[in-house]
C-alpha positions as CSV (number, residue, x, y, z in Angstrom):
1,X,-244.3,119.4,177.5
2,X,-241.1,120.6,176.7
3,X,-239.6,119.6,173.2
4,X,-236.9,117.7,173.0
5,X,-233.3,119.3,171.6
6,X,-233.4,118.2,167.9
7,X,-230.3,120.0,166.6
8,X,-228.0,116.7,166.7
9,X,-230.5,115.0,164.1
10,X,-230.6,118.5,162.1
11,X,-227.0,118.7,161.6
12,X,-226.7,114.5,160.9
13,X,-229.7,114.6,158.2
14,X,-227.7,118.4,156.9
15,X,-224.2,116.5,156.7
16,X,-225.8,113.5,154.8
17,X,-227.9,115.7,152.1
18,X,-224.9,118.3,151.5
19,X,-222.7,117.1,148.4
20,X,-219.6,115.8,149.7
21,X,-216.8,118.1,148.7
22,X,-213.8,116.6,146.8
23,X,-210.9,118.8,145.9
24,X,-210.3,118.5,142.7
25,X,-206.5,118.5,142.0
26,X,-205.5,121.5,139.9
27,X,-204.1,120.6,136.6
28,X,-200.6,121.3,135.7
29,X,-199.3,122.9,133.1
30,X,-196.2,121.3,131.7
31,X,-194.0,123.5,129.1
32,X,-194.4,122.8,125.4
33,X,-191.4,123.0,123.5
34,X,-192.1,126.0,121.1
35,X,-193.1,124.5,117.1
36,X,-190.2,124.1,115.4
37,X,-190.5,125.6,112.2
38,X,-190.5,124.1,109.0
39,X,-187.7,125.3,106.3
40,X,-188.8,126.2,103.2
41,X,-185.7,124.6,101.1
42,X,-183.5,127.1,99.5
43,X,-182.5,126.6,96.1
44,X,-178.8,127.7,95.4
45,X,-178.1,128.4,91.6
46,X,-175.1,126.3,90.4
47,X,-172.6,128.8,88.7
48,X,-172.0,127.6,85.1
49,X,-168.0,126.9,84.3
50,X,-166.2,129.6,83.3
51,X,-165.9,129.9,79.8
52,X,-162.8,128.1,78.5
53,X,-160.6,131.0,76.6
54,X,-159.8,129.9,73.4
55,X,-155.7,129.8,73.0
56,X,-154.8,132.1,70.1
57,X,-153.4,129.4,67.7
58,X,-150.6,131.0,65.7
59,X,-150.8,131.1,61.6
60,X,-147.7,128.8,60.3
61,X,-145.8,130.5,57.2
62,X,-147.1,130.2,54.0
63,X,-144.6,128.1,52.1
64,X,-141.7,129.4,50.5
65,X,-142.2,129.6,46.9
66,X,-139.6,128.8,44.4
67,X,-137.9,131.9,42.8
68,X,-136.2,132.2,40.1
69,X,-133.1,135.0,39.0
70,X,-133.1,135.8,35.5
71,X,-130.4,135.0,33.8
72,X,-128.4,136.7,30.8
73,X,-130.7,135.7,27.3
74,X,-133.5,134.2,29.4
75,X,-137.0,134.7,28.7
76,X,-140.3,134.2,29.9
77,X,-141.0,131.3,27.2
78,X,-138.0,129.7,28.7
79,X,-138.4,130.4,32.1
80,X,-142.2,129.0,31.8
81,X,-140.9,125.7,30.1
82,X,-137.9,124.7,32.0
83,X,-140.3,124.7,35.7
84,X,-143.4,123.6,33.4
85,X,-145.7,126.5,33.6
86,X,-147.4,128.6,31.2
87,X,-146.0,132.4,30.3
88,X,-149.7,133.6,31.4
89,X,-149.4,131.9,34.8
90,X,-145.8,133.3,34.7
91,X,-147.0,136.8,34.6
92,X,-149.9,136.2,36.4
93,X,-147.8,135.2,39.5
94,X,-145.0,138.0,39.1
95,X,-148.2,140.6,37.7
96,X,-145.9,141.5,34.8
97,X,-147.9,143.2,31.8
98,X,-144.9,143.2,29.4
99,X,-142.9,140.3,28.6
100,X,-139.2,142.3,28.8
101,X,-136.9,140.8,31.8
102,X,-134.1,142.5,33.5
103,X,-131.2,140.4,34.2
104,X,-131.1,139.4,38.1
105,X,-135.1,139.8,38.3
106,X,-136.0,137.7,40.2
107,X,-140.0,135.6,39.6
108,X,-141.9,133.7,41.5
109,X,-143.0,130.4,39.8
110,X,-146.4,129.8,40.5
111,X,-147.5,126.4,42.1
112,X,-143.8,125.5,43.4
113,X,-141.9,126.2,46.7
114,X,-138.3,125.8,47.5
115,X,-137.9,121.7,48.4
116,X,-136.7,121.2,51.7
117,X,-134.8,118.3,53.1
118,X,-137.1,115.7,55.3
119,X,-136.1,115.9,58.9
120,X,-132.8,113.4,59.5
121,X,-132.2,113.4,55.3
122,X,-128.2,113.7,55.0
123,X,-127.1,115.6,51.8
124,X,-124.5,113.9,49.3
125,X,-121.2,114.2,49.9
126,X,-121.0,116.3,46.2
127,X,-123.4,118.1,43.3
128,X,-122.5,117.7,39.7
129,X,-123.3,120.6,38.1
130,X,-126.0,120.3,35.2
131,X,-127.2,122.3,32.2
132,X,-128.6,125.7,33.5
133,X,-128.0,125.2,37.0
134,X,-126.7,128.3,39.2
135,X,-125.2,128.7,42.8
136,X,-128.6,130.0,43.8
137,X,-130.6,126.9,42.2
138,X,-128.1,124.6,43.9
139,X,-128.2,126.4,47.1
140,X,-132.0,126.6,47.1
141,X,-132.0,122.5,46.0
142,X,-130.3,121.8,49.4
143,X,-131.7,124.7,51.9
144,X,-128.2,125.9,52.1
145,X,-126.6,129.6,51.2
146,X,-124.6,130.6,48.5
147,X,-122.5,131.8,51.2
148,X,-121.7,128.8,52.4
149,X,-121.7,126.9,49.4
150,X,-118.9,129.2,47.8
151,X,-116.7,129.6,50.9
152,X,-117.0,125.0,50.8
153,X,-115.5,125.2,47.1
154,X,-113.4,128.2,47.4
155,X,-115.4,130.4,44.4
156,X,-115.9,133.4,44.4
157,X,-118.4,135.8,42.5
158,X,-116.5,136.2,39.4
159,X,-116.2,132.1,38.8
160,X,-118.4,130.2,36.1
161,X,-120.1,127.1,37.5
162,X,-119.2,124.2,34.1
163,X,-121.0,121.2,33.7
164,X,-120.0,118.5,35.0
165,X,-118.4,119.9,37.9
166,X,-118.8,119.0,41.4
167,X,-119.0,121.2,44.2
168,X,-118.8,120.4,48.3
169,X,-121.8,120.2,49.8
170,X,-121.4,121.8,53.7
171,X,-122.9,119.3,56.0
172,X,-123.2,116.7,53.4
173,X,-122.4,113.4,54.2
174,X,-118.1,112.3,54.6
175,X,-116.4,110.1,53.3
176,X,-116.3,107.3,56.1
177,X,-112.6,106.8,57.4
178,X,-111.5,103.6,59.4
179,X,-110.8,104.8,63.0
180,X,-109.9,103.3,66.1
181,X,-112.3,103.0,68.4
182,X,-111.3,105.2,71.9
183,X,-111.0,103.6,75.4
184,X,-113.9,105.5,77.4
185,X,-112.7,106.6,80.7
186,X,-116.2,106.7,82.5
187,X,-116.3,110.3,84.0
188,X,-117.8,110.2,87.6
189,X,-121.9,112.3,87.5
190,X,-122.0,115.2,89.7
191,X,-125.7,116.0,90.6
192,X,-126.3,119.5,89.9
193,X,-128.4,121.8,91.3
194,X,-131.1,123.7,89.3
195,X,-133.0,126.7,90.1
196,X,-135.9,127.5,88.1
197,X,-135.9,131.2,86.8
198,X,-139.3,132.1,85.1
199,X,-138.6,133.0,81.0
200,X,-139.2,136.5,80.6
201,X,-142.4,137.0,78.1
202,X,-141.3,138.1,74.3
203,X,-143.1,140.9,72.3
204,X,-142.9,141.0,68.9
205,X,-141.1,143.7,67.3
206,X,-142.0,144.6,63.5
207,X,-140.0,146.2,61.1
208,X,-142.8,147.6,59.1
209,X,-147.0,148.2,60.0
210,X,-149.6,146.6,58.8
211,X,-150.3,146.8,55.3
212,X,-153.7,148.5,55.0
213,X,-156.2,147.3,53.1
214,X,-158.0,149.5,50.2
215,X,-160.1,147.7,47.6
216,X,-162.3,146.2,47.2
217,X,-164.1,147.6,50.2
218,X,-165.1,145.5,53.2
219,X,-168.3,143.6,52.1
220,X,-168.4,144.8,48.4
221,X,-170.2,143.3,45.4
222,X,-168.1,142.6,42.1
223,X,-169.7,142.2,39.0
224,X,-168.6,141.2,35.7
225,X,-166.8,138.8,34.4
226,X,-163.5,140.6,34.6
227,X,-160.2,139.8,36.7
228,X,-160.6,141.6,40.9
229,X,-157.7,143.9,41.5
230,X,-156.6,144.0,45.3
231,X,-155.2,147.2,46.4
232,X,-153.2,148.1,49.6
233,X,-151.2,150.7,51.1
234,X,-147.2,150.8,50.8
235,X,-145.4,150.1,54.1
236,X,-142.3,151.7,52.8
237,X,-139.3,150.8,50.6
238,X,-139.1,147.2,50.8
239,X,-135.7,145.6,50.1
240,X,-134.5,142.4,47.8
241,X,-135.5,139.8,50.1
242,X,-139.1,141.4,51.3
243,X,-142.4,140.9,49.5
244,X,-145.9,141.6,50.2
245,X,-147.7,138.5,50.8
246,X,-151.4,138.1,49.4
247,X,-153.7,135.5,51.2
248,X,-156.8,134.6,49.4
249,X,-159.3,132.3,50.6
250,X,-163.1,130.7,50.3
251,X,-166.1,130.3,52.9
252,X,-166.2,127.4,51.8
253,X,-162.8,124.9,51.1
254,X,-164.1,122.8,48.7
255,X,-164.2,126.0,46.2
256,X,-161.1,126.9,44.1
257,X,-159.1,129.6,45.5
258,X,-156.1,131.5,44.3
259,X,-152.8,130.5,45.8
260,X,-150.5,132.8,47.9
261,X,-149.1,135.6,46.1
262,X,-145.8,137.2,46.5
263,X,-145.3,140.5,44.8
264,X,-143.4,144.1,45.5
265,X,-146.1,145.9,44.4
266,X,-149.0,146.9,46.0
267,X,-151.7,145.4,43.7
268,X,-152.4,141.7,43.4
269,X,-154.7,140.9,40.2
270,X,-157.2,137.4,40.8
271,X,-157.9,136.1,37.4
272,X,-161.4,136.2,36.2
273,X,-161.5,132.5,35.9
274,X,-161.5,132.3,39.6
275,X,-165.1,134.1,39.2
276,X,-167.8,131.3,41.7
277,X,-170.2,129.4,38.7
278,X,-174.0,128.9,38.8
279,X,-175.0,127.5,41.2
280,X,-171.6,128.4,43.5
281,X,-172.5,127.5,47.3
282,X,-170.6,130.9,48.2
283,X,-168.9,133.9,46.0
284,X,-167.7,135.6,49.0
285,X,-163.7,135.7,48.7
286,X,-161.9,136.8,51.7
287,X,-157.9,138.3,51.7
288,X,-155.5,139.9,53.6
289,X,-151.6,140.9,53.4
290,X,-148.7,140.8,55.1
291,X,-145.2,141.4,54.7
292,X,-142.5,138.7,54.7
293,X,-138.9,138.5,54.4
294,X,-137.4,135.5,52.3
295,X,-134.0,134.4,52.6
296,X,-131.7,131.7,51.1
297,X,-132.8,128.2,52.8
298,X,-134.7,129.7,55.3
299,X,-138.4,129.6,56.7
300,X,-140.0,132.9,55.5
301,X,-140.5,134.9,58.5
302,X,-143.4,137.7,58.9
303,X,-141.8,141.3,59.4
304,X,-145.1,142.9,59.7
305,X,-148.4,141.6,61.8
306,X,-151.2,140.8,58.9
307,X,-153.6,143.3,57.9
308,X,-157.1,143.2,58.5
309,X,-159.2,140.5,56.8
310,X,-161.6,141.9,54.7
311,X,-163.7,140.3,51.7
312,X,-166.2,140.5,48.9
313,X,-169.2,139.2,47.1
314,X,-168.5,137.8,43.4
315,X,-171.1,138.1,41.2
């Protein structure tokens, strides 16, 4: 018997058992954006302000102080009464150790400076002369010069000032005069034009160095109940109108201090009752010198830069 052809059934009962194939759809890849990275913040450091410069703030003038010209038959006593000081704070002032004067000496009186007319004052018209008064008194009373107080009353050096009399004062104020008053002709503004030229900087010029500074010693300690002596170098020959200028001062203010000396020496002698108490909240002094030039009814004008500023400890 021959067997029938089976292969048709084979391959049917093959294709239904074999896994059916599904293509699988290959995945793709889609670009990713790279990580962005994270900053770590970065801290800047703030520069700090500049340091403001301090402006160098200038020293005014010590105050003129009122001098006085010996006279012919004056003496201390007298001098010392009429401007109501003491002879001791005479000498003190002037550091005299004898009491003899020389006519045309001339003293500082301690405690008093020249008067000075207040800004817009007008002088009188006249001065009447009065008991002890001199061109130099009268000239210093109204900031002017003897100058130009002699050449406004026609004296000269040999005349004798009387009581009673009256001299001119230059600049004082006129006798008022009626006057007509004059038409004004207005006078047409033409505009001018400016050009700015920078001011050339200064330098000081001296006439003399800076005094320097011997003793006491920077930082010393005095002891004893006995007046300080300052001492200081001679700048050279110093003329009529020139003085050395001693500047003595206190840590702290509310301490008594000498007051400005003006000598043509180079000493200056600080009383011993200037010596801090018990108790003193400071006894360091501090002092310097420099030397000025003092005319007739002027500002006193510095003709040497100050020394160094030294000090001391007073025991």
């Amino acid at each position: 018997m021959e067997m029938p052809d089976l292969s048709p059934l084979f391959h049917r009962v093959t294709a239904m058992v074999r896994p059916a194939v599904v293509d699988t759809p290959t995945p793709t890849l889609e670009p990713t954006e790279p990580p962005t990275p994270t900053l770590e913040p970065t801290f800047t450091p703030t520069p700090a302000p500049p340091t403001a410069t301090p402006e160098p703030t200038s020293t005014p003038p010590p105050p003129a102080p009122l001098v006085h010209t010996v006279a012919r038959g004056e003496t201390l006593a007298v001098i010392a009464q009429r401007y109501g000081v003491t002879v001791a704070e005479l000498m003190a002032a002037n550091n005299l150790s004898s009491e003899v004067l020389g006519v045309g000496q001339q003293l500082v009186i301690p405690g008093q400076t020249q008067a000075s007319p207040s800004p817009g004052a007008t002088l009188p018209a006249v001065h009447v002369v009065q008991s002890g008064e001199n061109l130099l008194l009268i000239a210093q009373r109204y900031s002017l010069t003897v100058a130009a107080l002699m050449e406004a009353n026609g004296l000269t050096s040999n005349d004798v000032l009387r009581v009673g009399q009256e001299l001119r004062l230059p600049g004082g104020a006129p006798t008022p005069m009626a006057t007509e008053a004059p038409t004004l002709t207005p006078t047409p503004t033409v505009a001018a034009t400016t050009t700015s030229v920078p001011a050339p900087t200064a330098s000081v010029a001296y006439e003399f160095p800076a005094p320097n500074l011997l003793t006491p010693a920077n930082g010393a300690t005095v002891e004893g109940a006995e007046d300080v002596i300052l001492n200081w170098t001679s700048v050279g020959l110093l003329g009529n109108d020139t003085w050395y200028v001693v500047r003595v001062w206190r840590d702290d203010p509310s301490e008594p201090a000498p007051s400005t000396g003006w000598t043509r020496t180079t000493a200056w002698r600080i009383p011993a009752s200037f010596q801090p108490q018990a108790g003193a909240k400071s006894r360091r002094f501090w002092w310097s010198v420099t030397v000025m030039r003092l005319r007739e009814g002027q500002t006193p004008l510095a003709v040497s830069p100050e020394s160094s500023q030294r000090w001391f400890e007073w025991k």
